[in-house]
NUFINU-856940 format. One line per 10 residues: number of its first residue (from 1); for each residue y, x negated, z of C-alpha. Coordinates in nm, 4 decimals. Layout:
BEGIN
NUM) Y X Z ~ ...
//
This chain:
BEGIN
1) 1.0529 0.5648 0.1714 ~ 1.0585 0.2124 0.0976 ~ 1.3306 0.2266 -0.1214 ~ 1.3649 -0.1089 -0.3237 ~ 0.9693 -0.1310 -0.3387 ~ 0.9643 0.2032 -0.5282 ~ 1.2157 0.1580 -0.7996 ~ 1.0842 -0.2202 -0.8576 ~ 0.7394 -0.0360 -0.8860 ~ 0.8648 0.2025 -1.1519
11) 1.1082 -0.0016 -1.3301 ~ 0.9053 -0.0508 -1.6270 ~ 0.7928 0.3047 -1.6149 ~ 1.1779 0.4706 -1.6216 ~ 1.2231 0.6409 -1.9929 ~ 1.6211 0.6271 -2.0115 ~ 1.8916 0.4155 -1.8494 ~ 2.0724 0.4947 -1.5179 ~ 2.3200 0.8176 -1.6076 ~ 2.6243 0.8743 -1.3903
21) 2.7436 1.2425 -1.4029 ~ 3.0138 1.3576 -1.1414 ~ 2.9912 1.0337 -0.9675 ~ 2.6969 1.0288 -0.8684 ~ 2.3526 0.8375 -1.0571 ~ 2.0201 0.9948 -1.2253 ~ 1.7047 0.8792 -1.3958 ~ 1.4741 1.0245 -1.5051 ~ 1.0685 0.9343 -1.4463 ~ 0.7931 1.1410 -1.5623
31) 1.0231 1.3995 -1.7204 ~ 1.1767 1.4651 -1.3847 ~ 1.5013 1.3984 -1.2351 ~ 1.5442 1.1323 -0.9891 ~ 1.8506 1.1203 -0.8406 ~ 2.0203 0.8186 -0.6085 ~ 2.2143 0.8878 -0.2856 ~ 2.2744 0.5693 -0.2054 ~ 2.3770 0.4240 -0.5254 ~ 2.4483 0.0270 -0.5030
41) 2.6974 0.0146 -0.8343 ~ 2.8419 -0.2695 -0.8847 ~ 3.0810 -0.2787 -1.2244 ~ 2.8845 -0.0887 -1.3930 ~ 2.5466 -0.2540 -1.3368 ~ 2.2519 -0.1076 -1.1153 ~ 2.1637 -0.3606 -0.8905 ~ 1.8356 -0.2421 -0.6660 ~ 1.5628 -0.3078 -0.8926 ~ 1.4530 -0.6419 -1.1275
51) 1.6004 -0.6231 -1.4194 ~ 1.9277 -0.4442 -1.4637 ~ 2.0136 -0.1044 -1.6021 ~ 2.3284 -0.0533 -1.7841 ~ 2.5066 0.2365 -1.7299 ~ 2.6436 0.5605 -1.8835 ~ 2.9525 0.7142 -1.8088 ~ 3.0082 1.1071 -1.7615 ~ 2.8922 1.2829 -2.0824 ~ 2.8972 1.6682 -2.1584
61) 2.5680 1.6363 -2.3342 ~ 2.4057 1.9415 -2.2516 ~ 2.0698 1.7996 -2.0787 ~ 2.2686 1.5828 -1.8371 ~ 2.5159 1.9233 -1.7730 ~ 2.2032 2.0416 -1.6410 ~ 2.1295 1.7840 -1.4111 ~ 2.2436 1.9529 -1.0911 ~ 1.9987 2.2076 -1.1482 ~ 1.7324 2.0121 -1.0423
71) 1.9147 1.9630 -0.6933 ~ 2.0318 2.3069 -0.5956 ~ 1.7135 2.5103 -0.4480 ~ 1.6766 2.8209 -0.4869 ~ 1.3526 3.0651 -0.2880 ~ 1.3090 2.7755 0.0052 ~ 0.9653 2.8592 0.1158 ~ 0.9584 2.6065 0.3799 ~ 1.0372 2.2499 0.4684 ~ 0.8794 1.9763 0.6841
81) 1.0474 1.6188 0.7809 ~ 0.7221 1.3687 0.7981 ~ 0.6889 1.1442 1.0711 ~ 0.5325 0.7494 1.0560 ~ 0.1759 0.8723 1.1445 ~ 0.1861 1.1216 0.8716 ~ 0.3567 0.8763 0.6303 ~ 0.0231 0.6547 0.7050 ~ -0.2146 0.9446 0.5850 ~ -0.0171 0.9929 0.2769
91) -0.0119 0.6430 0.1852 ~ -0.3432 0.6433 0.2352 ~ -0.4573 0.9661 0.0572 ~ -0.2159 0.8578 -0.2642 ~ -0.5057 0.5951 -0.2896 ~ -0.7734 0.8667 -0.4033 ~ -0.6069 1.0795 -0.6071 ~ -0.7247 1.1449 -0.9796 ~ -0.5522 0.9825 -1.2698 ~ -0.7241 1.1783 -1.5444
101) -0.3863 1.3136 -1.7439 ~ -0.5668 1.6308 -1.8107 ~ -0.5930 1.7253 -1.4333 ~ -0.2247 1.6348 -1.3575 ~ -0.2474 1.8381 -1.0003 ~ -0.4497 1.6825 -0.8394 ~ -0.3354 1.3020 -0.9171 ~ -0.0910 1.4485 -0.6360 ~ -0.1225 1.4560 -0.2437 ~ -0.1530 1.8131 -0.0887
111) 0.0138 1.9088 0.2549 ~ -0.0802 2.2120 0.3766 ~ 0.0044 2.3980 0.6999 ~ -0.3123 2.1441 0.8778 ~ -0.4049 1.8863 0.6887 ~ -0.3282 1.6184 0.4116 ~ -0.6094 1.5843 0.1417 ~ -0.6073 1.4050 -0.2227 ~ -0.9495 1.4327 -0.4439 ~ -1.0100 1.3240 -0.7953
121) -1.3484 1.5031 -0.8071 ~ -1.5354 1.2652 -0.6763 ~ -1.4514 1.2044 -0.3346 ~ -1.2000 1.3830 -0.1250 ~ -0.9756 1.2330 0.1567 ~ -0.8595 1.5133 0.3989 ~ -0.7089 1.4430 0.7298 ~ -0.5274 1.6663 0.9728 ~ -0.1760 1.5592 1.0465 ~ -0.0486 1.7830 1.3170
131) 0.2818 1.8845 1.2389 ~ 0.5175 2.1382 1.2827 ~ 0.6278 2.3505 0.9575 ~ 0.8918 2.5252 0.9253 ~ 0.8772 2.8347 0.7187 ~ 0.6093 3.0121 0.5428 ~ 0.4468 2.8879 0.2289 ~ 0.5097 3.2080 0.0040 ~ 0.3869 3.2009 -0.3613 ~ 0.2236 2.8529 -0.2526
141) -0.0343 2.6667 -0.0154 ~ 0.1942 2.4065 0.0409 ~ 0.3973 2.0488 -0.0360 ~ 0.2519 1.8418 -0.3737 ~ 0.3562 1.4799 -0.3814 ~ 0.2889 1.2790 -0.7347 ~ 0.1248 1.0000 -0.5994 ~ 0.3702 0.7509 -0.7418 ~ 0.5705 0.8701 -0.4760 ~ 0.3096 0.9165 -0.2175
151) 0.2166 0.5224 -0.1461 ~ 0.6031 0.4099 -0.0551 ~ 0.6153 0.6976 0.2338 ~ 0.7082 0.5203 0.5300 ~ 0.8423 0.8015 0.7567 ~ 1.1311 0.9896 0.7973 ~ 1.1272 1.1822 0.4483 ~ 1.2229 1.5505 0.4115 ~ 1.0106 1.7571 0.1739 ~ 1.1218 2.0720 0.0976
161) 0.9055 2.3961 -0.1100 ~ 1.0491 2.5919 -0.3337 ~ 0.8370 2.8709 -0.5903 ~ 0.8134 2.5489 -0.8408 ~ 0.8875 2.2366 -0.7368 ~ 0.8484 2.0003 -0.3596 ~ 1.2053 1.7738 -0.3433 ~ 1.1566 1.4891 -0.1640 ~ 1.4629 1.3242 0.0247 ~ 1.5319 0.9995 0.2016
171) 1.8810 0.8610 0.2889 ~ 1.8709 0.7151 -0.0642 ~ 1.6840 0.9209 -0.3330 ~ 1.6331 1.2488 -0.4278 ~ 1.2885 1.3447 -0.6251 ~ 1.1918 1.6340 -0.7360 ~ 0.8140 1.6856 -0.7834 ~ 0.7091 2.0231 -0.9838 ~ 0.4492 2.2152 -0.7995 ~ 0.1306 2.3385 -0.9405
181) -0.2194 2.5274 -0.8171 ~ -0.4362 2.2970 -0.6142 ~ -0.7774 2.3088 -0.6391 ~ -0.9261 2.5095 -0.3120 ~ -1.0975 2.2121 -0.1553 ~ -1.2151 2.4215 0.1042 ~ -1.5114 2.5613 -0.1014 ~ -1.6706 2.2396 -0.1706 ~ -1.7340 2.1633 0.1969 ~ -2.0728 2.2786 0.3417
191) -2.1120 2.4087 0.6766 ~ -2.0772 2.1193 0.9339 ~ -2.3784 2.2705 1.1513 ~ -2.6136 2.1975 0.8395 ~ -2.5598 1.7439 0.8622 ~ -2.8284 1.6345 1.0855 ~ -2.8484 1.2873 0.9916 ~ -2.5961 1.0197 1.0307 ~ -2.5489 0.6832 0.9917 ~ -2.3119 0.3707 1.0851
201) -2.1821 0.0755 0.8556 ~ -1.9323 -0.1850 0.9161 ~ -1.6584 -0.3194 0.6446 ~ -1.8383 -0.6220 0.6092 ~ -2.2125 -0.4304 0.5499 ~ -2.0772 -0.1771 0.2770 ~ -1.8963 -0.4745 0.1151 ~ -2.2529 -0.6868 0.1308 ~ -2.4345 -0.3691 -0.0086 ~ -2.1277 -0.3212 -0.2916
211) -2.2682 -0.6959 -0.4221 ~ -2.6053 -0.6787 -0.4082 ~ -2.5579 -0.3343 -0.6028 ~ -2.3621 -0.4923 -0.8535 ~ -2.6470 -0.7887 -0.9605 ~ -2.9483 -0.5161 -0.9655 ~ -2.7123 -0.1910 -1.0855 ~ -2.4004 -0.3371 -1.2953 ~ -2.3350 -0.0293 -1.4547 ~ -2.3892 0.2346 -1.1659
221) -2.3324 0.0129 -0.8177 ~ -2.5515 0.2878 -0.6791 ~ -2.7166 0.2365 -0.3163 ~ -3.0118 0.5130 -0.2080 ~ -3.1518 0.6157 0.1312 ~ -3.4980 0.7237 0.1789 ~ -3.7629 0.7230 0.5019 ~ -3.5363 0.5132 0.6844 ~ -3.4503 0.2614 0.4434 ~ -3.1392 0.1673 0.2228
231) -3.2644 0.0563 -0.1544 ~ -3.1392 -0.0724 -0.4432 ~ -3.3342 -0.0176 -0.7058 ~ -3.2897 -0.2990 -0.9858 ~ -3.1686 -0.1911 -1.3344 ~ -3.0206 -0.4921 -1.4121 ~ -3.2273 -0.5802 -1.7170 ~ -3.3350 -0.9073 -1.5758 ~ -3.6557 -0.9920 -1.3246 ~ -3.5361 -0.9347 -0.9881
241) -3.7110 -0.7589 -0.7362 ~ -3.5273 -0.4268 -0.5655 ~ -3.3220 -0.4415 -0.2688 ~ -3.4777 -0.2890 0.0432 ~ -3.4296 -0.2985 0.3710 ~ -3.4699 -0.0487 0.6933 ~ -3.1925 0.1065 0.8543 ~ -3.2816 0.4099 1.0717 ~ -3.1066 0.7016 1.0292 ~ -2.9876 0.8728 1.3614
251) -2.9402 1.2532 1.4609 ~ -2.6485 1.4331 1.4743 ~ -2.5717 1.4898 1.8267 ~ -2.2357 1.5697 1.7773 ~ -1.9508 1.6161 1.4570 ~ -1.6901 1.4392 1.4675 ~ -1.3607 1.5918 1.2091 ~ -1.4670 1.3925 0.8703 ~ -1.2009 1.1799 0.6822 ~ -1.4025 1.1699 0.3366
261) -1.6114 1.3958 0.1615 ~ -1.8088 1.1911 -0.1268 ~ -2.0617 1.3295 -0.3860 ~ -2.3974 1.2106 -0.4252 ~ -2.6110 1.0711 -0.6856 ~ -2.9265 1.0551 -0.8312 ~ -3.1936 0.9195 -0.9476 ~ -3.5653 0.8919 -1.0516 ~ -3.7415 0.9146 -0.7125 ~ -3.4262 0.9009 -0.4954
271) -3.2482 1.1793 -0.3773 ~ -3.0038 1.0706 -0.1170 ~ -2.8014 0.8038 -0.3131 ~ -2.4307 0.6707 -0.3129 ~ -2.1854 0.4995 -0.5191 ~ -2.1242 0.1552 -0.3562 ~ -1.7932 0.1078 -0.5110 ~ -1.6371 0.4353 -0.4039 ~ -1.8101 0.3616 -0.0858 ~ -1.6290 0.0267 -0.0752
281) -1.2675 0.1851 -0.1602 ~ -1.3063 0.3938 0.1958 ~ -1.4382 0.1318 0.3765 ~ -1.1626 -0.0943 0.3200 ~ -0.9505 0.0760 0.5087 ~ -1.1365 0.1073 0.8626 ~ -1.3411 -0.1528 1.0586 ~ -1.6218 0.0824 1.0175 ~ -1.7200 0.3826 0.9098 ~ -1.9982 0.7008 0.9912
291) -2.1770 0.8901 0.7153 ~ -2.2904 1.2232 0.7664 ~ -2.5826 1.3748 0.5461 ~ -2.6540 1.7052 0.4936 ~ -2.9933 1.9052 0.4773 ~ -2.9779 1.9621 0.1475 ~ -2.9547 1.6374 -0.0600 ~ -2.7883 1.7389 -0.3521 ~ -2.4873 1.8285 -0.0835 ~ -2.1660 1.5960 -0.0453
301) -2.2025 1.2925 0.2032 ~ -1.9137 1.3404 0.4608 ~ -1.7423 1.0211 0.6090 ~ -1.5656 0.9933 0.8986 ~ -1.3173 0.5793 0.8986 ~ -1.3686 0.4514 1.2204 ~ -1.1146 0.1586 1.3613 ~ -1.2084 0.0118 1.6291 ~ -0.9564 -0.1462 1.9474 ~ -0.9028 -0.4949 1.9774
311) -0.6845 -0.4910 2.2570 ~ -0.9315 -0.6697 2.4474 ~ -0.9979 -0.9501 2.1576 ~ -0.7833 -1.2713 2.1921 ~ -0.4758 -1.2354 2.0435 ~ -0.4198 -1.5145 1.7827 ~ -0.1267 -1.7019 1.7650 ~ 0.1699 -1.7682 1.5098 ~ 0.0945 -2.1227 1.2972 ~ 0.3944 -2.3305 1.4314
321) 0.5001 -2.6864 1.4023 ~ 0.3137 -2.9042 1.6595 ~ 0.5038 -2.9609 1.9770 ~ 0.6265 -3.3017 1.9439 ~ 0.7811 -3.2805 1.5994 ~ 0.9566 -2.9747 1.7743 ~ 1.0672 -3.2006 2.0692 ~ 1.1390 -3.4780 1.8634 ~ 1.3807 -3.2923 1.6357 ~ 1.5261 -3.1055 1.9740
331) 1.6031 -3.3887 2.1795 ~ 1.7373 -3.5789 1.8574 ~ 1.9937 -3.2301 1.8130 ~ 2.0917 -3.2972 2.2249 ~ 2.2230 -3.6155 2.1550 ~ 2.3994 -3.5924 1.8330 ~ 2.5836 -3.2735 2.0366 ~ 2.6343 -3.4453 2.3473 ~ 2.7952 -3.7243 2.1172 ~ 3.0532 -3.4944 1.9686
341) 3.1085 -3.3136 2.3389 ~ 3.2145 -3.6612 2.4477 ~ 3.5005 -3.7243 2.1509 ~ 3.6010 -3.3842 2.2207 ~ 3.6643 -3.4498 2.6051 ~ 3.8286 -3.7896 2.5070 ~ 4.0817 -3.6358 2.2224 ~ 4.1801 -3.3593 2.4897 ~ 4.2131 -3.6166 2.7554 ~ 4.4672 -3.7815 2.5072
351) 4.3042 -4.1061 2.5308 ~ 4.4808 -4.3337 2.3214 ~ 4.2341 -4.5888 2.2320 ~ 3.9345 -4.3766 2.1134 ~ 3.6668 -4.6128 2.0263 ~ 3.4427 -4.4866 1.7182 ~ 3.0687 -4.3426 1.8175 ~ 2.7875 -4.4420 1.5717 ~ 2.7342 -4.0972 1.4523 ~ 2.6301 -3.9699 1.1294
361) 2.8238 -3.6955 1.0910 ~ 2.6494 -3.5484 0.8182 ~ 2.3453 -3.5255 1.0228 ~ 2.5893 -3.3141 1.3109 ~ 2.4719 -2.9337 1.2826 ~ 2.4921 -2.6356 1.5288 ~ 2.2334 -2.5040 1.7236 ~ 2.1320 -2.2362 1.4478 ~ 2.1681 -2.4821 1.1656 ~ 1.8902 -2.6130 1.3447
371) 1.6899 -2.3830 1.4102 ~ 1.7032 -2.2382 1.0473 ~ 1.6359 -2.5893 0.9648 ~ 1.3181 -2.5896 1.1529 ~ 1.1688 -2.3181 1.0290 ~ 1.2386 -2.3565 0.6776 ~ 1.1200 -2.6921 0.6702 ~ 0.8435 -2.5810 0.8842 ~ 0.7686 -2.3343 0.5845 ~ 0.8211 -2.6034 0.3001
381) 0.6233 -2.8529 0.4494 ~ 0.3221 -2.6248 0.6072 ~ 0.3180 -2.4055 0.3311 ~ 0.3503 -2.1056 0.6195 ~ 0.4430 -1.7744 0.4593 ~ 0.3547 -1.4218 0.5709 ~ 0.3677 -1.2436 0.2282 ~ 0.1916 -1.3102 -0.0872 ~ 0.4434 -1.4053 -0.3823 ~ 0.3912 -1.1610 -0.6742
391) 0.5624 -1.3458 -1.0115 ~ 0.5941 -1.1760 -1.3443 ~ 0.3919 -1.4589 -1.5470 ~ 0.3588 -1.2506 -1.8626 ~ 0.3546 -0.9424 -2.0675 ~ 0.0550 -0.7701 -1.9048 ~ 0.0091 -1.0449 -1.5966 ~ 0.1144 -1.0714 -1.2588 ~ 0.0618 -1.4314 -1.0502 ~ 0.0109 -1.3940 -0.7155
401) 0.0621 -1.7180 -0.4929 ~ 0.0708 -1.7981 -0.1208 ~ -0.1343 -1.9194 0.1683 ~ -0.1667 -1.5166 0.2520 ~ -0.3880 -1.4164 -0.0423 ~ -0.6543 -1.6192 0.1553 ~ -0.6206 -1.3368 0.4339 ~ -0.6401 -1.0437 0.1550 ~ -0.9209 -1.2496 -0.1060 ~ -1.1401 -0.9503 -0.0807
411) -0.9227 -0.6675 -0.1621 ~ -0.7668 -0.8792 -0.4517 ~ -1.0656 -0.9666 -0.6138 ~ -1.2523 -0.5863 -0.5810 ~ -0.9070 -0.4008 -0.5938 ~ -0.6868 -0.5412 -0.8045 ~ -0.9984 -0.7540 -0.9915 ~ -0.8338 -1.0705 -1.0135 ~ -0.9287 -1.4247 -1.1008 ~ -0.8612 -1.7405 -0.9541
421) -0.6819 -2.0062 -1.1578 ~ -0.6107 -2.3387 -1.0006 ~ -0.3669 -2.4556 -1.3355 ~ -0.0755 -2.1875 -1.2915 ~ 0.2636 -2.2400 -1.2723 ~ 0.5219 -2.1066 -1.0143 ~ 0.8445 -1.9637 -1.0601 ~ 1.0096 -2.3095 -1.0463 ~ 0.7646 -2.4512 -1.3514 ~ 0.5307 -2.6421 -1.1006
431) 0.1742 -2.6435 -1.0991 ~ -0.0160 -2.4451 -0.8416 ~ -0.3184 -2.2281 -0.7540 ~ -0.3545 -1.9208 -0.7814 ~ -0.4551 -1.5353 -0.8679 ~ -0.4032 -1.3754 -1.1935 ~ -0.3904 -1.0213 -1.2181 ~ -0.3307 -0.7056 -1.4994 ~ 0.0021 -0.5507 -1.4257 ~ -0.2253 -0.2388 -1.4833
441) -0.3118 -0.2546 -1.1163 ~ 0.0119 -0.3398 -1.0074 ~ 0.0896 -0.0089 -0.8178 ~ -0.2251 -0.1504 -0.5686 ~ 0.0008 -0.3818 -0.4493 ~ 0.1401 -0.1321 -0.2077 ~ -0.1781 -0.2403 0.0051 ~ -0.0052 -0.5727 0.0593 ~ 0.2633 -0.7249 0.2163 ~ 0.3940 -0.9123 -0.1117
451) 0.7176 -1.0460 -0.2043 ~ 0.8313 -0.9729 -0.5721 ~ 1.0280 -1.2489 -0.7610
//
């Protein structure tokens, strides 16, 4: 688990300040115990997250006596320790789970004996993740993971069942995750013999569909298939004719294991119909992707993320200063050095009349001074940068700024829905372009590589 990334992601979620109780730290984060292995104190202030905690010292109140309690298992069912490909699917189901408060289960990721799956009752992410279990489930189908958690797996983690609660360890925290009766997924997906249809979009086409949707159906973003075509009808308000074009439908010749299930909907003469958005959020992650329709139209849509190999594409290369600057600054380096190598082999020669070189010694620097040098100023100047800078800029904003929220413009603007503003500030007070976003969407960040300051 990315460690830092998680507690800087929760920070303003934590409900009490860091408690130390037999040496070792707790907080505590939707009324469950977190506990830190790997605690970072320095004099008395937690260091790993923005913003520091102050702490407090052993106490014999009687809720922190019971802290320990949380981290001595009892009934262990079974345990599993989750490798990087499995990580991936978990970080990647935590982004469809539900966040309705009155279905707390299932805005959780499920691990079962097979597969991984997250739904929020609309669409349902299940992917098999082919690893070994140890144990036997008992009372329960298997591991639940809040999906707070979920998007900072990485790889490596330990889970562990017990008859009420999934801990989850890393080499520096402890969580502890109460357990609860998952929905049985299972009976909302038809037979696979009964999708005979199927079709193929790329990223780019489902993103092209998502806008025209979003001029003729604001409210809905629905998209509809019938005889062959894809339509949009317009309910937009405004005199615009609806969006039609053909796209052939093929058979199924053979299933493939779905990623996806997602419902339909409907409407006045269209039966086989789709939210774009939702459509969208999957597509995002794959270069394309294959939907599957069943017989019956009032049946889920199954959709299998396709990413295709670019091992054969040209691979692109690194932004770097151009080659003569590079020389330039090189050979300059070669001569102030062989300078100093020759008053070195004249004071150990014990030449008495050393005559003075022309050197600036201030400019004198070692091989890596140099190199650092290079590359920072190659940074400053260029503006190169492989992470987008995230900056608190207010109470319920976050700035982001960088030549790398170019790269990620889509997913900022339809993710996180943020605006462009060419009159912000940066952390050092200067002007400079950027995107504003709510801190509401902040735990989407997790889809990029950013750098918090």
């Amino acid at each position: 688990m990315d460690t830092k990334k998680f507690l800087k992601a929760i920070s303003n979620k934590i409900k009490m300040n860091i408690t130390i109780y037999e040496g070792e730290a707790f907080f505590v984060l939707n009324d469950s115990w977190i506990k830190i292995k790997n605690t970072g104190l320095v004099n008395g202030i937690y260091n790993l997250v923005k913003g520091e905690f102050q702490l407090i010292e052993e106490t014999t109140d009687k809720g922190i006596l019971e802290i320990n309690k949380h981290f001595k298992p009892e009934n262990i069912t079974s345990t599993i320790t989750v490798n990087e490909d499995t990580a991936k699917k978990i970080v990647l189901a935590s982004k469809f789970c539900g966040t309705d408060d009155l279905r707390p289960v299932m805005t959780r990721v499920f691990i079962n004996k097979t597969v991984v799956v997250a739904t929020d009752a609309h669409f349902l992410y299940k992917k098999e993740h082919g690893q070994i279990i140890k144990g036997e489930f008992g009372t329960k189908d298997g591991f639940l993971i809040d999906s707070i958690y979920a998007k900072f797996f990485k790889g490596g983690e330990r889970l562990t069942l017990t008859n009420d609660k999934t801990i989850i360890e890393t080499d520096e925290l402890i969580l502890v995750n109460s357990n609860g009766l998952y929905p049985n997924f299972d009976t909302v997906i038809p037979s696979l013999n009964s999708y005979t249809k199927c079709a193929t979009m790329s990223k780019e086409k489902v993103k092209e569909l998502l806008k025209t949707a979003e001029k003729l159906q604001p409210n809905k973003n629905n998209i509809f298939f019938k005889d062959n075509n894809i339509i949009i009808p317009n309910d937009s308000g405004y005199v615009m004719n609806e969006h039609k074009e053909e796209f052939i439908l093929q058979d199924v010749e053979e299933f493939e294991e779905f990623d996806f299930l997602l419902m339909p909907v409907h409407s006045d003469g269209y039966e086989r119909g789709l939210n774009a958005k939702l459509l969208n959020a999957i597509a995002l992650n794959y270069s394309e992707i294959k939907i599957y329709f069943n017989e019956n139209p009032n049946k889920a849509m199954l959709i299998k993320g396709i990413n295709k190999k670019t091992s054969s594409s040209p691979v692109k290369k690194k932004t770097t200063l151009p080659d003569p600057i590079i020389q330039k600054l090189k050979d300059e380096n070669a001569k102030l050095l062989l300078q100093i190598q020759e008053l070195k082999t004249e004071i150990n020669t014990l030449v008495i009349e050393v005559k003075p070189k022309p050197i600036e010694i201030e400019k004198l620097c070692s091989a890596e001074k140099l190199e650092k040098m290079i590359t920072e100023g190659t940074q400053k100047y260029f503006g190169l940068g492989e992470q987008i800078i995230v900056v608190d800029y207010s109470e319920k904003a976050l700035a982001l700024f960088g030549d790398a929220t170019k790269n990620n413009k889509g997913y900022i603007q339809e993710v996180l829905k943020g605006r462009f503003n060419p009159y912000l500030k940066n952390e050092q007070g200067e002007k400079q372009c950027g995107w504003i976003i709510s801190k509401k969407y902040s735990d989407k960040l997790s889809g990029l590589d950013c750098k918090f300051i």
